[in-house]
Backbone as ProteinMPNN parsed JSONL, in Angstrom:
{"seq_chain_A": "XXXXXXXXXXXXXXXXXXXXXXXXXXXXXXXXXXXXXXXXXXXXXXXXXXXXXXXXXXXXXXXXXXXX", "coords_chain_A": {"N_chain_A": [[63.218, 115.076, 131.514], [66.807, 115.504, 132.066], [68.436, 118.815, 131.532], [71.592, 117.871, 131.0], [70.979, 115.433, 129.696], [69.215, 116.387, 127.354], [70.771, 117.387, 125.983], [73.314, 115.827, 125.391], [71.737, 114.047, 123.898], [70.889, 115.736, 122.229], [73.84, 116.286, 120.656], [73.986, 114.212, 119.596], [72.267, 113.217, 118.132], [73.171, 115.616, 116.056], [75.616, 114.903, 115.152], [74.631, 112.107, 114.001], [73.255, 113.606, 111.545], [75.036, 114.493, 110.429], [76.493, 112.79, 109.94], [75.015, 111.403, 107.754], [74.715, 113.588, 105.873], [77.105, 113.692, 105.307], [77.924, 111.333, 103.814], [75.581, 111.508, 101.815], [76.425, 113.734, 100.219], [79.538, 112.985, 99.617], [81.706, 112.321, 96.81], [81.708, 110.013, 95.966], [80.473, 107.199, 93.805], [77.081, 106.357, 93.843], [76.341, 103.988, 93.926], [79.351, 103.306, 95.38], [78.78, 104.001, 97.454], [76.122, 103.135, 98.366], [76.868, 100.125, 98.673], [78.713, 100.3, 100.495], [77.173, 101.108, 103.043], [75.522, 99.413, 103.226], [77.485, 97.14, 103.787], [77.989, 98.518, 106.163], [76.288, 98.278, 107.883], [75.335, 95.805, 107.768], [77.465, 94.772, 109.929], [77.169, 96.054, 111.625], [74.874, 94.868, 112.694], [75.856, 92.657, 112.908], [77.596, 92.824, 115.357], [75.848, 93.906, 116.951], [73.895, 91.811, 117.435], [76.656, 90.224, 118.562], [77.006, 91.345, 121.182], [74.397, 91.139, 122.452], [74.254, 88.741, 122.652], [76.458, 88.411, 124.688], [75.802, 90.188, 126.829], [73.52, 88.69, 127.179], [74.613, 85.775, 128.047], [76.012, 86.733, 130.301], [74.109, 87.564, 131.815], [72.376, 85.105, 132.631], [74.682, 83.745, 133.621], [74.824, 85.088, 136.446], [72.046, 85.049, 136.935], [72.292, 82.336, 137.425], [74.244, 81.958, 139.822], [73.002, 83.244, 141.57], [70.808, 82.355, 142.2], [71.494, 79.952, 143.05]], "CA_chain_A": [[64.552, 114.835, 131.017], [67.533, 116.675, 132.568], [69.73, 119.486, 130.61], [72.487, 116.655, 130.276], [70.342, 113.763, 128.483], [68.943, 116.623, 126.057], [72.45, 117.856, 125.111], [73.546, 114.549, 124.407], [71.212, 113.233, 122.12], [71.299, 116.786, 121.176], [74.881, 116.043, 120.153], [74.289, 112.236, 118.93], [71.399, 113.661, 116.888], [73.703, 116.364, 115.285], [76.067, 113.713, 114.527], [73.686, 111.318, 112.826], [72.733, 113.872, 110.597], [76.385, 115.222, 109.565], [77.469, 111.668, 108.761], [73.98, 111.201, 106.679], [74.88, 114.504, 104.647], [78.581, 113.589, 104.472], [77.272, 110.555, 103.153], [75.293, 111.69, 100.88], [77.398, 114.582, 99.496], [80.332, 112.357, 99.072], [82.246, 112.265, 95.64], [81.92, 108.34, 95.001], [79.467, 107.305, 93.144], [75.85, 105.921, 94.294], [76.892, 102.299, 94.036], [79.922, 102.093, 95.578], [78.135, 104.336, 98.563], [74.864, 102.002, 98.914], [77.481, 98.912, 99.276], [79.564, 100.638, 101.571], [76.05, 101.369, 103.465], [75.3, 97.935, 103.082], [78.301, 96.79, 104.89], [78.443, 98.91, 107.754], [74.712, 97.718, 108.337], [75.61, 94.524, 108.763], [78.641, 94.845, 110.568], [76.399, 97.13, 112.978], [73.897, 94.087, 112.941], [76.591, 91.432, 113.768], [78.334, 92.961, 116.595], [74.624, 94.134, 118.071], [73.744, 89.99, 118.007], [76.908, 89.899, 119.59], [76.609, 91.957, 122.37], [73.112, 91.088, 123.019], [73.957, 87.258, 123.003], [77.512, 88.137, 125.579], [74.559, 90.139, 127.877], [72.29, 87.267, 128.01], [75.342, 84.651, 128.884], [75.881, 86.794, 131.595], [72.313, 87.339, 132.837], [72.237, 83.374, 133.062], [75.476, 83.756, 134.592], [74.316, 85.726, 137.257], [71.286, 84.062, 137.42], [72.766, 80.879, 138.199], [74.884, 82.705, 141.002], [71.962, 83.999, 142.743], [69.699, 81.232, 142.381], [72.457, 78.571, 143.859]], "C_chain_A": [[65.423, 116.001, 131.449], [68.383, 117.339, 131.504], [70.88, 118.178, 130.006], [71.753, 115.682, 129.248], [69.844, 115.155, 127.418], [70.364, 117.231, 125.49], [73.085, 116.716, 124.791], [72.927, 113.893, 123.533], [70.941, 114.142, 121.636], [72.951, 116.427, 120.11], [75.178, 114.714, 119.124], [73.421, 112.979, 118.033], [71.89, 114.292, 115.471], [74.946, 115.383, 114.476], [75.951, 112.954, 113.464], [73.419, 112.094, 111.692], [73.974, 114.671, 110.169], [77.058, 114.144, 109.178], [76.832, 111.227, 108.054], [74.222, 111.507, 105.426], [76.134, 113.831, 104.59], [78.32, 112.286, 104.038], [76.622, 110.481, 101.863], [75.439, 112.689, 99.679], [78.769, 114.135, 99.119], [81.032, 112.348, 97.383], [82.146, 110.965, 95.19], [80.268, 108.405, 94.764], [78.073, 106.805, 94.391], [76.483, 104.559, 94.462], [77.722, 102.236, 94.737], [79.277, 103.115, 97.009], [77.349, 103.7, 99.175], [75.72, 100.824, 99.308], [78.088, 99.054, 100.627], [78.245, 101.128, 103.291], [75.715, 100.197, 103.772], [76.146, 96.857, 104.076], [78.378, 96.905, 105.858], [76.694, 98.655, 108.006], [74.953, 96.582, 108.531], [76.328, 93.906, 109.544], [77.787, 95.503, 112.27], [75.733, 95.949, 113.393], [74.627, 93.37, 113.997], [77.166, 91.746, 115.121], [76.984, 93.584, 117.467], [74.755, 93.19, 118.525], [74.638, 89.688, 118.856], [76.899, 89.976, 121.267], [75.312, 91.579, 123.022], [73.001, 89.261, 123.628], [75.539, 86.874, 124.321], [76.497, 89.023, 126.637], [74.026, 89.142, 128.361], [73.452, 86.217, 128.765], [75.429, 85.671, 130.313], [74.724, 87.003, 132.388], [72.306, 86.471, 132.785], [73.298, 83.316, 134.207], [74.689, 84.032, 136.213], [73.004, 85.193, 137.828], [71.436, 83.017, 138.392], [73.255, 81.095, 139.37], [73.777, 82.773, 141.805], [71.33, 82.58, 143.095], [70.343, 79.625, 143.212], [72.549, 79.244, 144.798]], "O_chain_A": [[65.081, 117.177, 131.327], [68.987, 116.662, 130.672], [70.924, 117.717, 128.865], [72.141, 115.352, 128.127], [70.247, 114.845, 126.297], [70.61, 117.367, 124.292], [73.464, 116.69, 123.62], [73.388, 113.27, 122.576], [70.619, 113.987, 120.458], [72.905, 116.379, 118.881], [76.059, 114.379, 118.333], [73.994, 113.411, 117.033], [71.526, 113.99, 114.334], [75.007, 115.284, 113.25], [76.613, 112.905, 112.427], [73.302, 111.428, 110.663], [73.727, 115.632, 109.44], [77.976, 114.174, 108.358], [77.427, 110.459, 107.299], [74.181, 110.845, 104.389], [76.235, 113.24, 103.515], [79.433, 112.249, 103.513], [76.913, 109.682, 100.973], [74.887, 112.629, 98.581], [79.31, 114.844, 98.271], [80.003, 112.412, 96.71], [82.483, 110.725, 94.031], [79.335, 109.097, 95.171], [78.199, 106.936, 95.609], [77.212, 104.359, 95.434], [77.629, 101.158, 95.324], [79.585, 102.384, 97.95], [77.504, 103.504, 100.381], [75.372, 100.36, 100.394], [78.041, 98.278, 101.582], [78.694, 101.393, 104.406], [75.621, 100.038, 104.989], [75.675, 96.031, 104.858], [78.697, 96.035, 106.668], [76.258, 99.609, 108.651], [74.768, 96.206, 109.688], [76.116, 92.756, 109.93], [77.934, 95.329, 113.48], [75.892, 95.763, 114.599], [74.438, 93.298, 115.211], [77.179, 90.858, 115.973], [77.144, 93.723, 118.679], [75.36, 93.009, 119.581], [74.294, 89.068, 119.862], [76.827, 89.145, 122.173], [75.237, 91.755, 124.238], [72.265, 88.702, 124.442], [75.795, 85.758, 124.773], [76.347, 88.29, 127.614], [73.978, 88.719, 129.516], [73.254, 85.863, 129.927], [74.875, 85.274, 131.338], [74.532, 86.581, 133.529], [71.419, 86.764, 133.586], [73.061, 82.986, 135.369], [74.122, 83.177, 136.892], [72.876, 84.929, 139.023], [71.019, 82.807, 139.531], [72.73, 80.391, 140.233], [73.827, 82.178, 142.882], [71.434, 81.934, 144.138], [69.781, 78.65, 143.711], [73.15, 78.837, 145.792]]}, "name": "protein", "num_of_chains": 1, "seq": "XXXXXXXXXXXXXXXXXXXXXXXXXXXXXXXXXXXXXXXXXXXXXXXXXXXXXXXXXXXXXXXXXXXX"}
């Protein structure tokens, strides 16, 4: 792995774990934190599925291209 790729997921790493703590040092309570946790988890989910299901149309796309 070159200097660049470990300084970036050096940086994504450091990230992840300063919006964990600010997360979990927050002033709102537990509840409305776990919902709000809750949300952006499935918000993260839905727009993965999407992305993963506007990839595949175009790998068919493309497919089809080649293969004609």
């Amino acid at each position: 792995m070159n200097t660049t790729a470990k300084r970036t997921l050096g940086v994504l790493g450091a990230t992840a774990v300063g919006a964990v703590a600010g997360i979990l040092f927050a002033p709102a309570k537990g509840k409305d934190t776990r919902a709000k946790l809750r949300t952006q988890a499935k918000n993260a989910q839905s727009k993965s599925k999407e992305s993963m299901n506007q990839l595949s149309e175009k790998a068919k796309s493309k497919y089809n291209t080649i293969s004609n």
